[in-house]
C-alpha positions as CSV (number, residue, x, y, z in Angstrom):
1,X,-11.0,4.8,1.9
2,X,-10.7,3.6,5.2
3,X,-11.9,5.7,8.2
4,X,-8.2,6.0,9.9
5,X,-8.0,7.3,6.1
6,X,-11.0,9.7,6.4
7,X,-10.4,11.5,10.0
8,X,-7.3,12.5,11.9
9,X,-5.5,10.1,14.1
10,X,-6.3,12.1,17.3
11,X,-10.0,11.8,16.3
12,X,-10.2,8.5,15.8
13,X,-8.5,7.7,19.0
14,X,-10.4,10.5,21.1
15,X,-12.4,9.7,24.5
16,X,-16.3,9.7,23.2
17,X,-17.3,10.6,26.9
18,X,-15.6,14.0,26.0
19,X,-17.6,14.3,22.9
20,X,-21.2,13.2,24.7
21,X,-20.1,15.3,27.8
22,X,-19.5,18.6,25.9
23,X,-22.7,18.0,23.7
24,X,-24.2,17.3,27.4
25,X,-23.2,20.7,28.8
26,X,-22.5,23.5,26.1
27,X,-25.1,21.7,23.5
28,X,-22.2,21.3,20.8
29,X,-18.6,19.8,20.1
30,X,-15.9,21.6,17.8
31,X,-12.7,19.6,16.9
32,X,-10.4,21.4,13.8
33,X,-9.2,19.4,10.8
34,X,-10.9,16.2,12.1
35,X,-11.1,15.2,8.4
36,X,-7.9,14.5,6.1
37,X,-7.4,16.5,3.0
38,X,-8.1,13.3,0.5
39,X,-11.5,13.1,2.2
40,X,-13.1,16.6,1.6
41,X,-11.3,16.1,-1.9
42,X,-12.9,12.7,-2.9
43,X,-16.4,14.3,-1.0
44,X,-16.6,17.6,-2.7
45,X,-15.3,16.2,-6.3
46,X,-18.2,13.4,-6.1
47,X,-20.6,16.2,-5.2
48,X,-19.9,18.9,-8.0
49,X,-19.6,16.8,-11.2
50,X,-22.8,17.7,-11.9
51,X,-24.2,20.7,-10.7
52,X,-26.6,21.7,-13.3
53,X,-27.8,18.8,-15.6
54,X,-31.3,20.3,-16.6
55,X,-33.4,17.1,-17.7
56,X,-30.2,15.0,-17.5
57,X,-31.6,11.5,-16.3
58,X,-28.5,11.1,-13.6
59,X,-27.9,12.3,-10.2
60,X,-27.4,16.4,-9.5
61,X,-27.7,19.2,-7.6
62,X,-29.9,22.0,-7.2
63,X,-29.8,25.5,-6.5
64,X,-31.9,27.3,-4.2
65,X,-31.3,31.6,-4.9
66,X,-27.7,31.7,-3.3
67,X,-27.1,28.4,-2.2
68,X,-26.3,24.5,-4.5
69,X,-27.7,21.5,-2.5
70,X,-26.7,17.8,-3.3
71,X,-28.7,16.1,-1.2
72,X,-28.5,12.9,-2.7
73,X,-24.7,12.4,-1.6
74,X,-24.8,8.6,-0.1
75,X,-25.7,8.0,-4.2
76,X,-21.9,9.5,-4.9
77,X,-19.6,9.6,-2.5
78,X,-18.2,6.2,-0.7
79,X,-16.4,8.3,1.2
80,X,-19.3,10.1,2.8
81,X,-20.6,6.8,3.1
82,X,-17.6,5.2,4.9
83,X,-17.5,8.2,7.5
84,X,-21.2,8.2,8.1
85,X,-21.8,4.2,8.8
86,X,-17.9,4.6,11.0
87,X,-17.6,3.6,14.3
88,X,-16.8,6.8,15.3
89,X,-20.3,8.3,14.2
90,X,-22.5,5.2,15.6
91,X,-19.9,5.1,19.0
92,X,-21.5,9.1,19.5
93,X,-25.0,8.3,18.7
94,X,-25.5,5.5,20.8
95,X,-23.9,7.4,24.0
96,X,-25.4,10.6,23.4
97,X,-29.0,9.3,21.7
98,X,-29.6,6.2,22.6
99,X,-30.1,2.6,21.1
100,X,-32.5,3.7,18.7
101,X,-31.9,6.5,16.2
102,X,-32.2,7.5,12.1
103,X,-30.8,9.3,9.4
104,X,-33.3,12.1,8.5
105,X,-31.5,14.8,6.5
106,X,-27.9,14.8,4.9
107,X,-26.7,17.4,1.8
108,X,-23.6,18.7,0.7
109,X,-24.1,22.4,0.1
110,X,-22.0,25.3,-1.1
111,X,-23.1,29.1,0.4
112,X,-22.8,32.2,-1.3
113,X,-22.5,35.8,-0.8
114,X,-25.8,37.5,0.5
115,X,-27.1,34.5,1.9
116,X,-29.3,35.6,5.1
117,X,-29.9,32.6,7.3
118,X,-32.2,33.4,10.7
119,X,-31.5,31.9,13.8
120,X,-32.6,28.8,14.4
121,X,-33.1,25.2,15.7
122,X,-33.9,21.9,14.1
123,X,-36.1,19.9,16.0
124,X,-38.4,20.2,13.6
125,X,-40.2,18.5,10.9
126,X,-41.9,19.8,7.4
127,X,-44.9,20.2,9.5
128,X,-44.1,21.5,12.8
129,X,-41.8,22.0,16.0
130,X,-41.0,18.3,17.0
131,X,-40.0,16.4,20.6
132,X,-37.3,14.9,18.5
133,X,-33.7,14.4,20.0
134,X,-31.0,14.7,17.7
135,X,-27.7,15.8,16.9
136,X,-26.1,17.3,13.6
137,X,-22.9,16.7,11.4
138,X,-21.1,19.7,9.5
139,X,-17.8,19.6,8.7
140,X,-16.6,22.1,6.5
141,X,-15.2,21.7,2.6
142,X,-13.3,24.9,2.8
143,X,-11.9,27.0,5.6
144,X,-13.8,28.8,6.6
145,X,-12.8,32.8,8.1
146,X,-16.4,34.5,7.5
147,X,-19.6,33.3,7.0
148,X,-19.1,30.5,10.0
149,X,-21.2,28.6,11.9
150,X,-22.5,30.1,14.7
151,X,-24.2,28.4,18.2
152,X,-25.9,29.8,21.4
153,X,-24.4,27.5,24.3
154,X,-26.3,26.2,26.4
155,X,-29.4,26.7,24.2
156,X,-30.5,23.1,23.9
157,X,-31.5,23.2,27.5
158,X,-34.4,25.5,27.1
159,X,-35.4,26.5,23.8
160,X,-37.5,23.2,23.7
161,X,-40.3,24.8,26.0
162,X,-40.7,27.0,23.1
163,X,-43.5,26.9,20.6
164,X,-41.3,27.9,17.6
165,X,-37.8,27.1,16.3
166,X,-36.9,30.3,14.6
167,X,-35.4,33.9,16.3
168,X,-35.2,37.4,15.7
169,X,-31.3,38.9,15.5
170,X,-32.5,41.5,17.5
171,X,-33.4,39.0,20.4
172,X,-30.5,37.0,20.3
173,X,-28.4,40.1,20.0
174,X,-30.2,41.7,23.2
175,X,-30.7,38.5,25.2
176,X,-28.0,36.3,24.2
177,X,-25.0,37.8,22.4
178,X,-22.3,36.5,25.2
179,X,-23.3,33.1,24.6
180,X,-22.9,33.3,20.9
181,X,-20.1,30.9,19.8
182,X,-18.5,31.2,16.4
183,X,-16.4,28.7,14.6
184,X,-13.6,30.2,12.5
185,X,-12.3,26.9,11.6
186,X,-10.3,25.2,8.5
187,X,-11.4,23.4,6.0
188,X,-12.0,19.3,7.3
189,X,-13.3,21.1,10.8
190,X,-16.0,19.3,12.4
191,X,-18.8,20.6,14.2
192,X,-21.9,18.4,16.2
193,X,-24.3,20.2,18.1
194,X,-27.6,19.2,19.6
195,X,-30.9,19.9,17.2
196,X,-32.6,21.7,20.0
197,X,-29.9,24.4,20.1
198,X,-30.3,27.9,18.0
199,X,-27.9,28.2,15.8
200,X,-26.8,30.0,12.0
201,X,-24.3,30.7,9.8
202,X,-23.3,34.1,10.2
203,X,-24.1,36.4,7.2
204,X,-21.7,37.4,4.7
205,X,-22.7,40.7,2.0
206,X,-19.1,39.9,-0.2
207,X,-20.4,38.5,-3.3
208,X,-17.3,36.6,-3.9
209,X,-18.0,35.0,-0.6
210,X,-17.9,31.0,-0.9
211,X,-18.2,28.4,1.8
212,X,-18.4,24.9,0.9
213,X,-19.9,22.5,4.3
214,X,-21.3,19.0,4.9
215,X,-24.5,18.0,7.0
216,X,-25.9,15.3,7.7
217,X,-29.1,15.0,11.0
218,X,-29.8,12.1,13.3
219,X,-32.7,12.0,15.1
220,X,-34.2,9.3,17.8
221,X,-37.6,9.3,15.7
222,X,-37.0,5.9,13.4
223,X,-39.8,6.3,11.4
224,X,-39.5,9.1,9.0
225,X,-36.6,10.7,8.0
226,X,-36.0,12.6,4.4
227,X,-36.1,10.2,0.9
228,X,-32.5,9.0,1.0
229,X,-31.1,7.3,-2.5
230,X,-28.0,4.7,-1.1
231,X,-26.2,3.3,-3.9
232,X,-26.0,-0.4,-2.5
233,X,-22.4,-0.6,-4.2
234,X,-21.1,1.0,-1.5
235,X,-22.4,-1.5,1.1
236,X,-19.8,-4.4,2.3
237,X,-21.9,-5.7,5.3
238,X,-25.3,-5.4,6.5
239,X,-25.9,-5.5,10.1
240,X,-28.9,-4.2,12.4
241,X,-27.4,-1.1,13.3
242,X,-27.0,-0.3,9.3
243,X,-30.5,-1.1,8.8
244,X,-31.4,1.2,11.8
245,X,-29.8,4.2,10.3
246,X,-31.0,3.9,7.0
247,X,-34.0,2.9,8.2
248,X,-34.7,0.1,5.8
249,X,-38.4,-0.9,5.4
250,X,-39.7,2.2,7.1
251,X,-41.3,5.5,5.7
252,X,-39.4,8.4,4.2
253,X,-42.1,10.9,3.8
254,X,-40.6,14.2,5.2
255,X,-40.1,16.5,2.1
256,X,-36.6,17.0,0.9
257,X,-34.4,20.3,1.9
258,X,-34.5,22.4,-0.1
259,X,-37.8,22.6,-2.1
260,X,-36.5,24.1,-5.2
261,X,-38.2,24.8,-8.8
262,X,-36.9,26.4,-11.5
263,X,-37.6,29.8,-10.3
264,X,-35.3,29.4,-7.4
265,X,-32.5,28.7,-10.3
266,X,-30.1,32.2,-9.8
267,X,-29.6,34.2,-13.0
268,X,-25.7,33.6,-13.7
269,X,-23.2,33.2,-16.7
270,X,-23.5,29.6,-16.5
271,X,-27.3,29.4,-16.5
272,X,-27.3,31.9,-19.4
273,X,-25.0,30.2,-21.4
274,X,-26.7,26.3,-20.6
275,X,-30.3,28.1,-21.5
276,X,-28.6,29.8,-24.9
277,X,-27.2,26.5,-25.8
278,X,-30.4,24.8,-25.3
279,X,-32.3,27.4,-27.2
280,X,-30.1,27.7,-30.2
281,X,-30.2,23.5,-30.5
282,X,-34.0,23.3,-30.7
283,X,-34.3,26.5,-32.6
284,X,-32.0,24.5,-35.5
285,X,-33.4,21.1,-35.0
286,X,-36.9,22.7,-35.5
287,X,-35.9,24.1,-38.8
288,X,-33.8,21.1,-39.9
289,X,-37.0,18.9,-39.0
290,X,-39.4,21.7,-41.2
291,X,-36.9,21.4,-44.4
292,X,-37.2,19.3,-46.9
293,X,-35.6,15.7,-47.2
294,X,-33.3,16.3,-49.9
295,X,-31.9,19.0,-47.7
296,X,-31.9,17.7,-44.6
297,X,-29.9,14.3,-46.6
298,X,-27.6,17.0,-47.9
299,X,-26.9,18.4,-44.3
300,X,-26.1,14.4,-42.4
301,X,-23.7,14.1,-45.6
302,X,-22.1,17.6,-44.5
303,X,-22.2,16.2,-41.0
304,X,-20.6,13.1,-41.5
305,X,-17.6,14.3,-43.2
């Protein structure tokens, strides 16, 4: 899929000036349906095929309480692929960061209802607040009429002489609730916004709430980023800039968003029923492999027929 394929004509044709100027001023830029239908179809059907393959030696997501990360993506999709490494996304990051910049975070995610997230920025790294310009992807999977992404404008130009990258409600509420921004948007909506702006995704309480969303984070620090896993399939040329972005030959030793275990894996149907199935195989295989072989010859010839 090419990229005249992948985002919408008056996208793909837009002045990047007006892109870096509004990132310049307000801290963000908003531009509705920027990505065709096909797209967020190939996207999210690449990212969902396998959502929970416990001990499954293949590439999957993860849960984390009311959230599913794949944050292995550029291992899936070509499509992903073919928008991130697009003019389109390197034409903004070389006017807006510079000559010199990384890929550091991607994931697909889906959000569900309950889900708290605190205000926030993310110039950050797993250790602390970072002096790291960057600017963030999300374009969402699903339109989106609750739950949406939310921005203080204008934020980016002072929140880095703070010590800390997360808020209180209460603050932004009593300091800075006319500069909140929200973005009701439809599905294929895409959002880029400065790192050092505070930002969230409005809570929802309807447990049938679902939003489905792409990110992906590119900072001006080349030497670290998140592990990324690049199926080399989807590469047709290999330039310098490529090689900047994924930053071949360099370190990738933030750790990976989200840091999940099993007990971050929510109780639902589905778990319930993958555990029961799992259960009910070893509790029969562990009797088959305790009876004795003229039985267990009697049971393959059962099998077989």
């Amino acid at each position: 899929m090419n990229i005249k394929e992948i985002i919408s004509e008056k996208l793909y044709n837009i002045d990047i000036q007006i892109v870096v100027k509004e990132l310049q001023n307000k801290g963000y830029f908003s531009f509705p349906k920027a990505l065709s239908n096909d797209a967020l179809l190939a996207i999210e059907q690449d990212a969902t095929k396998s959502k929970l393959n416990l001990n499954n030696n293949e590439i999957s997501g993860v849960y984390s309480e009311k959230q599913y990360f794949l944050t292995n993506l550029l291992s899936v999709s070509k499509t992903f692929y073919d928008f991130v490494t697009s003019n389109f996304v390197f034409d903004i990051c070389k006017n807006y960061l510079g000559n010199e910049f990384r890929l550091s975070a991607l994931r697909y995610y889906e959000t569900f209802g309950g889900h708290h997230m605190q205000w926030h920025t993310d110039n950050k790294t797993d250790r602390d607040v970072a002096k790291i310009p960057g600017i963030i992807f999300i374009f969402y999977v699903s339109d989106v009429e609750d739950g949406e992404f939310q921005y203080i404008e204008g934020s980016h130009l002072w929140s880095g002489e703070k010590a800390y990258n997360d808020y209180d409600d209460d603050l932004i509420q009593k300091k800075y609730k006319d500069k909140i921004k929200s973005f009701k948007h439809p599905k294929g909506s895409l959002i880029i916004y400065n790192t050092y702006g505070i930002h969230r995704a409005k809570p929802v309480t309807d447990k049938n709430f679902l939003r489905k969303s792409v990110f992906f984070q590119v900072d001006t620090e080349i030497n670290n980023s998140e592990p990324i896993i690049l199926n080399t399939k989807f590469i047709s040329t290999v330039n310098s800039d490529i090689e900047m972005l994924f930053g071949f030959g360099k370190p990738s030793n933030y750790k990976v968003f989200p840091n999940t275990s099993i007990k971050s894996l929510p109780l639902s149907n589905k778990v319930i029923r993958v555990f029961l199935k799992y259960l009910i195989y070893r509790f029969s295989r562990c009797i088959y492999d305790l009876a004795p072989i003229s039985l267990r010859n009697f049971i393959k010839k059962v099998i077989r027929k």
